[in-house]
Structure formats: structure tokens, C-alpha cells
PLY file of the C-alpha trace (Angstrom):
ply
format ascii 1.0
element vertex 283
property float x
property float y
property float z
element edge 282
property int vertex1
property int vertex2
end_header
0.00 0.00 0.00
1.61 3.15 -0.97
2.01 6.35 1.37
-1.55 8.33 1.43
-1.89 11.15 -1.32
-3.48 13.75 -2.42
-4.16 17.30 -2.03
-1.37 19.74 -3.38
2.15 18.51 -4.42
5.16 18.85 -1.95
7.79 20.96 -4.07
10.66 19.93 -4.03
12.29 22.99 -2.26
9.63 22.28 0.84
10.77 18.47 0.82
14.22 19.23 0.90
14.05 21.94 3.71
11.47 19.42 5.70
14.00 16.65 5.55
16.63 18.64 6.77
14.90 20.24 9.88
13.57 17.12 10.59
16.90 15.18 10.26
18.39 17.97 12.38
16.24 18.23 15.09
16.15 13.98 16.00
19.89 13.87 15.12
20.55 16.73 17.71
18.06 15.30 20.16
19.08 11.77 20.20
23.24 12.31 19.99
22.78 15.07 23.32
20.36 12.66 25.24
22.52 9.38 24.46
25.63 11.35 25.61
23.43 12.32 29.01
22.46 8.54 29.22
26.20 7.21 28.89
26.96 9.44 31.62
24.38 8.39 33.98
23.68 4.84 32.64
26.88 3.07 30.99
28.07 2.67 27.74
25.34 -0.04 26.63
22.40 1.95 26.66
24.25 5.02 24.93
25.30 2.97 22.40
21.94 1.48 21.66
19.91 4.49 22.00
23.08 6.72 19.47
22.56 3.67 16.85
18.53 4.02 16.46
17.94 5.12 12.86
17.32 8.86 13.68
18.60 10.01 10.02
18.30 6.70 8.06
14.61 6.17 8.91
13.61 10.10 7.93
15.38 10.07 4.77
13.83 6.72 3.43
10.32 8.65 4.63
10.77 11.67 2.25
12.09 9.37 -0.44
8.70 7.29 -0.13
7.19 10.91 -0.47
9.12 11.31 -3.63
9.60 8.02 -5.77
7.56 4.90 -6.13
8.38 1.14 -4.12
10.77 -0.14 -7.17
13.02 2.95 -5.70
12.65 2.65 -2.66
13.61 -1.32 -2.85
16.83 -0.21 -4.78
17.89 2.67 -2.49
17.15 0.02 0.24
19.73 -2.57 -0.91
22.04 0.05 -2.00
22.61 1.50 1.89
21.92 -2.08 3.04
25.39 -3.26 1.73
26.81 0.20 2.77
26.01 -0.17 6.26
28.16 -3.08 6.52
31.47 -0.23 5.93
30.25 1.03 9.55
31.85 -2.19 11.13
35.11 -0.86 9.73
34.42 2.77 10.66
33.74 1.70 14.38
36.00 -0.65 14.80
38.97 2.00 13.57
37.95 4.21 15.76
37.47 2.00 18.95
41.42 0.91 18.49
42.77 4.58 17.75
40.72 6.09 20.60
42.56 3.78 22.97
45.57 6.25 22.44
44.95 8.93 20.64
42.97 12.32 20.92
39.27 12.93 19.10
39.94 14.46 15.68
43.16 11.98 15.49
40.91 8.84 16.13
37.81 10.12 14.08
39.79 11.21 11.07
41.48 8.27 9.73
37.83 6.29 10.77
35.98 8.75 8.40
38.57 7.97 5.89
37.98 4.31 5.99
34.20 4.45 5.63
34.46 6.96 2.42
37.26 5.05 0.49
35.28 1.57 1.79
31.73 2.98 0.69
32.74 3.98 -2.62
34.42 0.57 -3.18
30.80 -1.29 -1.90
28.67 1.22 -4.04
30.56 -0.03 -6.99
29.78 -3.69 -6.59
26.11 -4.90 -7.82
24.92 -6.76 -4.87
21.71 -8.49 -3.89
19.69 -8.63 -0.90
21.13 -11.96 0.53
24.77 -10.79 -0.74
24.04 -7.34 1.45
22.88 -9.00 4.18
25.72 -11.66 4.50
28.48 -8.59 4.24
26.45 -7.57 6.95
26.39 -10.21 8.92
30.29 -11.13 8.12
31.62 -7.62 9.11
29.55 -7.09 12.47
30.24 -10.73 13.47
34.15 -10.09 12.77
34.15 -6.91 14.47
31.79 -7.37 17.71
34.23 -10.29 17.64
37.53 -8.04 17.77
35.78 -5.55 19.79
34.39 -7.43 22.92
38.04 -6.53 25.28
36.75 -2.80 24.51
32.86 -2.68 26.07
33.04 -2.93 29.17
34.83 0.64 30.88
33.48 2.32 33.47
32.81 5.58 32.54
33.86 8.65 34.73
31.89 10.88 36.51
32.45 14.43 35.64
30.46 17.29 36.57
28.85 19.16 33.67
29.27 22.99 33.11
26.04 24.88 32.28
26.75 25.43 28.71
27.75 21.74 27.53
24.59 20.64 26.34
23.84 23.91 23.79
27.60 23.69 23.04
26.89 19.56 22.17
23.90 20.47 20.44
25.46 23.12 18.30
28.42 20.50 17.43
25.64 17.95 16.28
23.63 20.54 14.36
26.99 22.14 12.31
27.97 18.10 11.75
24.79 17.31 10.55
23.77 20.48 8.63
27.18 19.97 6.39
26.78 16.94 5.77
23.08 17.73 4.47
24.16 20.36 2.38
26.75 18.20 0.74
24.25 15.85 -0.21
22.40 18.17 -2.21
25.32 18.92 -4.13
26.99 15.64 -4.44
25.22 13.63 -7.16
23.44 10.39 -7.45
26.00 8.32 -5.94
26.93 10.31 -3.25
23.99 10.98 -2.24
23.01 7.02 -1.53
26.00 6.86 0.59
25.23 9.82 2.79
21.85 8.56 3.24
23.46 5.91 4.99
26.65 7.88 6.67
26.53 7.15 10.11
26.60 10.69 11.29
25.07 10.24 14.70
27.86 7.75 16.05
30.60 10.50 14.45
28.86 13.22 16.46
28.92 10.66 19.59
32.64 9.99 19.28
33.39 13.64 19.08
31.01 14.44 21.84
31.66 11.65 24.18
35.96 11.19 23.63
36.18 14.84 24.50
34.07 15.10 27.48
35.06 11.19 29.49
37.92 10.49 27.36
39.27 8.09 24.84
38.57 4.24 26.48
34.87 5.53 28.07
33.87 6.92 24.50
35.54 3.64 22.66
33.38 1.42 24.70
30.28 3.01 24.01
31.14 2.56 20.03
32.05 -0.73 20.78
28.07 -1.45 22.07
27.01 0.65 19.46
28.21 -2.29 17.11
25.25 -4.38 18.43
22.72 -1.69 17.38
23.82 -1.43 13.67
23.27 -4.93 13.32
19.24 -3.75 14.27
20.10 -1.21 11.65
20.73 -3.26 8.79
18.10 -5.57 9.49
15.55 -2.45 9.51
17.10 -1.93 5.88
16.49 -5.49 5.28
13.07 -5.48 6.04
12.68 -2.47 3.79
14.27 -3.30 0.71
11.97 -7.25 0.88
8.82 -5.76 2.04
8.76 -2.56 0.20
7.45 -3.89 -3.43
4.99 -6.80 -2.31
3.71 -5.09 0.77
3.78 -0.98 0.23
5.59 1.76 1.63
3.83 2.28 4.89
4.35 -1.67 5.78
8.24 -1.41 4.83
9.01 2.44 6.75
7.14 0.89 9.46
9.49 -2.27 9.95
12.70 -0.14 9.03
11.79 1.65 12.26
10.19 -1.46 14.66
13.57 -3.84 13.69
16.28 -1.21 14.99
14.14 -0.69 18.14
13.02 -4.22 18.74
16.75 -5.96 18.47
18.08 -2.79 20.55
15.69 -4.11 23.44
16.26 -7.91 23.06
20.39 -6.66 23.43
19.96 -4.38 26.34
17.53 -7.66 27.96
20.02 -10.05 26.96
22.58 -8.05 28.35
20.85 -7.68 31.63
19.74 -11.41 32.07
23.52 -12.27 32.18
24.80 -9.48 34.23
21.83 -10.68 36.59
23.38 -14.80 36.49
26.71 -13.81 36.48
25.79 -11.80 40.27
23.75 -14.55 41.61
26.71 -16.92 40.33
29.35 -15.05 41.77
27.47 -14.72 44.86
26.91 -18.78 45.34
30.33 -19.06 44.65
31.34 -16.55 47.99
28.78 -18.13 50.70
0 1
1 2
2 3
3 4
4 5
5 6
6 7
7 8
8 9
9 10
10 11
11 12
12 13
13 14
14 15
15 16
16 17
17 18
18 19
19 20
20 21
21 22
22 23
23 24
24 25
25 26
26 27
27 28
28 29
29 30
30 31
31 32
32 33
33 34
34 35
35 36
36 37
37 38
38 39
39 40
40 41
41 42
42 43
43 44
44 45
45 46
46 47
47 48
48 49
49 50
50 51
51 52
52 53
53 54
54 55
55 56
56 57
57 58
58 59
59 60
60 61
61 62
62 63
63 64
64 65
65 66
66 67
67 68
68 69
69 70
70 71
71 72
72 73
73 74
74 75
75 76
76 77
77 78
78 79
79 80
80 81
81 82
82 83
83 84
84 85
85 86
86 87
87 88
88 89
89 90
90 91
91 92
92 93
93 94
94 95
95 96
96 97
97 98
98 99
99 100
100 101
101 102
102 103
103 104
104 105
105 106
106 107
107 108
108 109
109 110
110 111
111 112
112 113
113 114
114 115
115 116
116 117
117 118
118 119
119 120
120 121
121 122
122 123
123 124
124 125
125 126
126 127
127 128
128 129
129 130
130 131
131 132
132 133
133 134
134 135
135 136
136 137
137 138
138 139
139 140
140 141
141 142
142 143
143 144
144 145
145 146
146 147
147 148
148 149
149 150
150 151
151 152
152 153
153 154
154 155
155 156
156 157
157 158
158 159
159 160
160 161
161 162
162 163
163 164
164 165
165 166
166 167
167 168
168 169
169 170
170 171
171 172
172 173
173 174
174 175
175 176
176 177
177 178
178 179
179 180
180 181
181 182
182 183
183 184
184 185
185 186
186 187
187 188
188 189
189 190
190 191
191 192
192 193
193 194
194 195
195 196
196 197
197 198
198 199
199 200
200 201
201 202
202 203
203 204
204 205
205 206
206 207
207 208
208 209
209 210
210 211
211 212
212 213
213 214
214 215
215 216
216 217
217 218
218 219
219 220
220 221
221 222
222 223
223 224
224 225
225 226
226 227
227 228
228 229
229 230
230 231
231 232
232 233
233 234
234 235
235 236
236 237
237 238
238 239
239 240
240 241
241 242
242 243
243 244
244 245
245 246
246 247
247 248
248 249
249 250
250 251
251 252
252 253
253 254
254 255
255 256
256 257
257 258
258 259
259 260
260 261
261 262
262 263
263 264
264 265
265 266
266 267
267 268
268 269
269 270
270 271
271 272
272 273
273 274
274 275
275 276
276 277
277 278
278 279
279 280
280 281
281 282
């Protein structure tokens, strides 16, 4: 079933300027909060609340405004196999940040994912072959990055004008990287889409503020949530043509969310065996 119409036609000027407000606003919103979270509530449930599809779920929305399910299915399996460069991209910057300062350890990670996505966008892949570079890359690097999760993050009091200063930081990010996509062609374009621009804002945010290991091991969770990420794309780019746009923008939002809360449950339920195991063990 396609998107409801009707009534006068969105131009193309208002589309563009909704998208980007909109984009803005949740990518400011949920980078700030998550960094609040990670301070008060561990690296876990920053990570999975930064990886929620704030900018990936709005942009497929105004495309479904825009173009018909055969595009959407395309543009679906197109960031679907880019997403899988994000495993690379996190896992740079989780080994660099060990170390090294913010722009040193985000730098060379940005430069993997453009020089990676441009190699992926040139490949024809299907669904199943996006979904197993998916499932390769996460598996390899939740693999390499399990000695990195689990930091304790600092407490540090917070002056009065952090959070506008954070916000401001997300909205200049974001904002550029907006703009650039309306300049940068086609191809560019579908990888942008896809850029994972709210974990970049959370490294900068979060390395800066509790330092290189804290901010590291928050990335390191937040490889958990992509994997809810791509599967949201999955379910788009399968569902899109037989079963209409609302259907398919509906599950690319539900999957992220739903496999965030089975990981933060999981998660619990054997932090909550391991206590009453270690506490047998010392009676």
C-alpha cells in the first residue's frame, strides 16, 4: 500500500528543507540525550539508543514521499550493503581512541568508511549478498571488539553550557553533511543517506568530554545496534514492493528498536546470572 496522497504537491524545495529540519532536530536530540544517558547509565544503553535510525529512517520517509516502491527497494539494498562499511568505521575508531585524541581517532575512521563505501557502491549486490556482508563484518568486528565494552565511565560534573555547546556540534555536523548531499550527485547521495553521522557526532562528543577508552566502549556497544540497523534496511528493501511503503518504513523503524531491546535484555539477564553466580560461589 503506498504512502496516502493527495491534495497539493510537496515541491521539491519544501521536501528538501522538511528533511533537513527534521533530520536535524532527531539527530541533535538523540546524539545530546545518548551522551546524558552514557553518563548516567553506561556505555550499553548510549550505544543502543546513538545507533537508532534517527537520520536513516527520515530520509527513506521523504524518499517514499518522492519516488515509487521499485526505488525505494533499490535505495534500500544500495545502503543495506553500505552499512556493513560502519563495522570498519567503528571498529577503527574504537582501536585509535585507545591512544589517541578525538579528531586523530575520528579522522582516519571517516577515511575508511568513504574510500570503503565507494568501493561497496561499486559492486552490484543483492539482498542476501548485502545481508551476509552484513552479517560477516559485524560478526568479525563485535568479535575483535568485545576486550573494549566494558569501561566504566567517569563521573564528571557538567558545566552549564555543555549541552547547547553539544547540540550546536551535532547541528553544524549534521547540517554539512546535508548540504553536501544536495550537491553531491546520485551516488553520493546514496552513501550519505546511509553515513553514520550520529555515532561521528557521539565519538566527538563523548571522547572529549570522558575520554578516549569511556567513548571507545560506548562505540564498541554501538556495534550491536547497527546490526538492528541493517536488518531495519532489510526489512525495507523485501517488504517494500509486495507489501507498500507504509508496511516497509514501518518495519525499518520497529527492527532497529526491537533488536536494541532484546540486546539491552540479553545483556541484563547475564549481568543478573553472572551476580547470583558469583554470589553462590562466595557463601
Amino acid at each position: 500500500m503506498p504512502l496516502p496522497s493527495g491534495g497539493p504537491a510537496i515541491s521539491a524545495d519544501t521536501l528538501y528543507w522538511l528533511s533537513f529540519a527534521v533530520k536535524l532536530v532527531l539527530t541533535a536530540g538523540i546524539v545530546v540525550s545518548a551522551s546524558v544517558v552514557v553518563e548516567r547509565a553506561g556505555p550499553l544503553i548510549g550505544a543502543l539508543v546513538v545507533t537508532l535510525p534517527v537520520t536513516v529512517w527520515p530520509a527513506y520517509v521523504f524518499l517514499a514521499l518522492d519516488h515509487d516502491a521499485a526505488y525505494l527497494a533499490a535505495s534500500g539494498k544500495s545502503g543495506l550493503a553500505v552499512t556493513a562499511v560502519s563495522a570498519a568505521f567503528m571498529l577503527v575508531y574504537l582501536v585509535l581512541a585507545q591512544r589517541l585524541g578525538a579528531l586523530v581517532s575520528v579522522i582516519p575512521a571517516v577515511a575508511c568508511w568513504i574510500g570503503l563505501a565507494w568501493f561497496v557502491r561499486g559492486v552490484e549486490w543483492t539482498v542476501a549478498e548485502a545481508a551476509l556482508l552484513n552479517a560477516v563484518a559485524f560478526a568479525i568486528a563485535i568479535r575483535l571488539s568485545g576486550r573494549f565494552r566494558d569501561v566504566k565511565v567517569p563521573k564528571i560534573a557538567r558545566q552549564w553550557y555543555e549541552l547547547p555547546l553539544r547540540t550546536a556540534l551535532v547541528c553544524a555536523l549534521m547540517g554539512a553533511v546535508l548540504v553536501l548531499s544536495n550537491v553531491a550527485g546520485p551516488t553520493a547521495t546514496g552513501m550519505i543517506a546511509v553515513y553514520p553521522i550520529s555515532t561521528t557526532c557521539t565519538m566527538l562528543i563523548l571522547h572529549t568530554r570522558i575520554g578516549g577508552r569511556p567513548s571507545a566502549a560506548v562505540i564498541a556497544n554501538g556495534l550491536w545496534g547497527m546490526v538492528g540497523l541493517a536488518g531495519g534496511l532489510f526489512a525495507l528493501t523485501v517488504t517494500v514492493e509486495p507489501f507498500g511503503e507504509v508496511v516497509a518504513l514501518a518495519l525499518t523503524l520497529l527492527v532497529p528498536i526491537a533488536w536494541n531491546m532484546s540486546v539491552w535484555y540479553t545483556r541484563q539477564r547475564a549481568a543478573r546470572a553472572l551476580a547470583g553466580a558469583e554470589a553462590v560461589s562466595s557463601r
